[in-house]
C-alpha positions as CSV (number, residue, x, y, z in Angstrom):
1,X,0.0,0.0,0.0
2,X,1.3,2.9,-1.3
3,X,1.9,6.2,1.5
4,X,-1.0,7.9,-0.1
5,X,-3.5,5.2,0.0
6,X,-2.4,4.9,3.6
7,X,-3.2,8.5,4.1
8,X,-6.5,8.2,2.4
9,X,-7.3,5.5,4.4
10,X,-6.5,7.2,7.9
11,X,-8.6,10.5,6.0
12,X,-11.6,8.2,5.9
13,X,-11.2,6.2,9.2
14,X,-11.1,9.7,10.9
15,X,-14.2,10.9,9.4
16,X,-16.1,7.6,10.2
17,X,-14.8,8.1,13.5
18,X,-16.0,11.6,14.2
19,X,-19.3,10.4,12.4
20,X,-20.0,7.8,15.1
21,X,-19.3,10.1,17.8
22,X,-21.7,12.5,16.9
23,X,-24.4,9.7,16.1
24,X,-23.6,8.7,19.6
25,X,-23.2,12.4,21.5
26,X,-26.8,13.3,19.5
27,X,-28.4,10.2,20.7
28,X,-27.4,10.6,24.6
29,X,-28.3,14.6,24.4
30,X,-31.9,13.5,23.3
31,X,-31.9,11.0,26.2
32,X,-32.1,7.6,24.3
33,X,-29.9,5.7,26.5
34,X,-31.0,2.4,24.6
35,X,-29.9,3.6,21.2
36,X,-26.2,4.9,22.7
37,X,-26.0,1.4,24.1
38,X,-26.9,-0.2,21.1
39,X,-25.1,1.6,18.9
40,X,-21.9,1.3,21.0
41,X,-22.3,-2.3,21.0
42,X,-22.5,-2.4,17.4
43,X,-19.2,-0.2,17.6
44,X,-17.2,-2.4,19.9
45,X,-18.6,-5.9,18.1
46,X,-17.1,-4.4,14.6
47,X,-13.5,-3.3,16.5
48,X,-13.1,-6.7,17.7
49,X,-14.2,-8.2,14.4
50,X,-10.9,-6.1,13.2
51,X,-8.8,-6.7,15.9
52,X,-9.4,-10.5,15.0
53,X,-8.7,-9.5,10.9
54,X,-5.3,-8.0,11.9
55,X,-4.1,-10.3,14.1
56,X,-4.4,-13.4,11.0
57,X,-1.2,-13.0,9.1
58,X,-2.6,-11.8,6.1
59,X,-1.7,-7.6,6.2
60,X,-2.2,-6.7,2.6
61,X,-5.7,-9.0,2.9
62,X,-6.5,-7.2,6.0
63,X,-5.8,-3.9,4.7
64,X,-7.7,-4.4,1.6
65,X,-10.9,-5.8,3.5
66,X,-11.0,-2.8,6.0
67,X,-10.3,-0.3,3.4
68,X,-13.9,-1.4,1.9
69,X,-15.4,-1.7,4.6
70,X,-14.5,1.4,5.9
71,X,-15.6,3.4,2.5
72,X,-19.1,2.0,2.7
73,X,-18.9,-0.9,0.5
74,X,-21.1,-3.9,1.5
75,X,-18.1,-6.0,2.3
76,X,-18.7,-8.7,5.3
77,X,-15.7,-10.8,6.9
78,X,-15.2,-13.0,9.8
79,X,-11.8,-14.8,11.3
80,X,-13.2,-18.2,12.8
81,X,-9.4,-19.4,12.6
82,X,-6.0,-18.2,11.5
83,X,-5.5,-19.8,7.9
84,X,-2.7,-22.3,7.8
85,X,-0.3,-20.9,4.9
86,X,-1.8,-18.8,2.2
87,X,0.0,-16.1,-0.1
88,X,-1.3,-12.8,1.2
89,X,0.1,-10.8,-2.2
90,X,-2.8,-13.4,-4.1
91,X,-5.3,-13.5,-1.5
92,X,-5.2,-9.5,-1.4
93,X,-5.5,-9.7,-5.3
94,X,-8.5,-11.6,-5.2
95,X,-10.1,-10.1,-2.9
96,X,-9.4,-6.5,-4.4
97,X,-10.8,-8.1,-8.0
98,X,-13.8,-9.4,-5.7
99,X,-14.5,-5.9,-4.3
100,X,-13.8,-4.1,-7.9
101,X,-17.2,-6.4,-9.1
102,X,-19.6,-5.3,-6.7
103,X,-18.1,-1.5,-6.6
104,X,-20.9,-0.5,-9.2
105,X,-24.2,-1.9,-8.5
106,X,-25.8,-3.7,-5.9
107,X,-23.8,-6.5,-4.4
108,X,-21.9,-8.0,-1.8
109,X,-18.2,-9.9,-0.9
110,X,-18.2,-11.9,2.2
111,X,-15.1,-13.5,3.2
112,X,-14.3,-16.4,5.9
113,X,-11.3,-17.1,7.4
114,X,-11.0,-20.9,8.1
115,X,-7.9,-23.1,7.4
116,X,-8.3,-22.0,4.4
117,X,-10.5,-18.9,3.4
118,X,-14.0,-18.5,1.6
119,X,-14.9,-15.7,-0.6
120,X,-18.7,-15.3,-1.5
121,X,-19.9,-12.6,-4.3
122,X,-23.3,-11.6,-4.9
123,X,-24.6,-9.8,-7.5
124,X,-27.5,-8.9,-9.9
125,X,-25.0,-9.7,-12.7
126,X,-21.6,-11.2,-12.0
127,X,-19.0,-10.6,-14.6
128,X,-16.6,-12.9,-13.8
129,X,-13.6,-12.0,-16.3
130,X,-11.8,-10.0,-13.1
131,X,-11.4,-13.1,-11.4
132,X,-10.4,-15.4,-14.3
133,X,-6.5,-15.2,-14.3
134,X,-6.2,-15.2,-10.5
135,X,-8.6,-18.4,-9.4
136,X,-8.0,-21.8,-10.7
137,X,-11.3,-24.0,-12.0
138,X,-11.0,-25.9,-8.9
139,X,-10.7,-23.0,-6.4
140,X,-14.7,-21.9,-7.7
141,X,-16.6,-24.1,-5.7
142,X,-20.1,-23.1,-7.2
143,X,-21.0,-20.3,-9.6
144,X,-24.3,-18.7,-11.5
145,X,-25.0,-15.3,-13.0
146,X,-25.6,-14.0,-9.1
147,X,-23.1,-15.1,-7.1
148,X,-19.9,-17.2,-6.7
149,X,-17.7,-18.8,-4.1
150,X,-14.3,-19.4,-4.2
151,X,-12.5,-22.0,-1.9
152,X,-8.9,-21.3,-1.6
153,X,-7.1,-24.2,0.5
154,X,-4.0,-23.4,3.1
155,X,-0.9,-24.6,1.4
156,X,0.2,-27.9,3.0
157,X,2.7,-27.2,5.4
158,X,6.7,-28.5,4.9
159,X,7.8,-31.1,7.7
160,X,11.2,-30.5,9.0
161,X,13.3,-32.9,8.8
């Protein structure tokens, strides 16, 4: 990630930032102690969710993931375990070329962190030709014009001998 990109993404983490404490300062001035509390729980649910992301192994994944989440895209991910051994350079690729097909239009990436990880799009119209030199045939575990996952495995680990 380049230093501006970096920048842009602290610029927009900021702003979030300052837009959930106002959300939150407005509700408790007007009393609603149920909404603060829900909406802080929402808060502190989606900073553990991150926590989790960055603490996998995977920073250029990570990066990319909370970048679009962050700028409003309808990007969903959750760490249920570390991945084994994956190439974080690819991974990040895919995942980018995964966000870049829902950017225009209704649609949706989810991604799952596993021993290996699952990506899920979902969309009215899926163009799949972003994805086609980065996944192989057997990485697509199901496809239609709406949606498609992609299975990618953890590489098998090396015994030492």
């Amino acid at each position: 990630m380049k230093d501006e990109q970096v920048l842009d993404l602290l610029k927009s983490l900021r702003h979030e930032w300052l837009n959930r404490l106002q959300l939150v300062r407005s509700y408790s001035a007007i009393g609603d102690e149920a909404a603060v509390e829900s909406i802080c729980s929402v808060y502190r649910e989606q900073a553990s969710r991150e926590g989790r992301l960055s603490l996998i192994g995977l920073p250029k994944t990570a990066l990319t993931l909370q970048r679009a989440d962050w700028t409003g895209l309808t990007v969903e991910y959750d760490v249920i375990e570390r991945p084994k051994q994956l190439d974080d350079t690819r991974l990040a690729t895919i995942v980018e070329a995964a966000i870049d097909m829902i950017e225009v239009g209704n649609g949706e990436v989810s991604v799952t962190f596993h021993e290996g990880v699952t990506i899920e799009i979902y969309r009215d119209l899926l163009d799949m030709s972003r994805l086609k030199d980065l996944v192989t045939p057997m990485e697509i575990e199901s496809q239609t014009e709406h949606e498609c996952v992609i299975e990618i495995e953890s590489l098998p680990v090396e015994e030492e001998q």
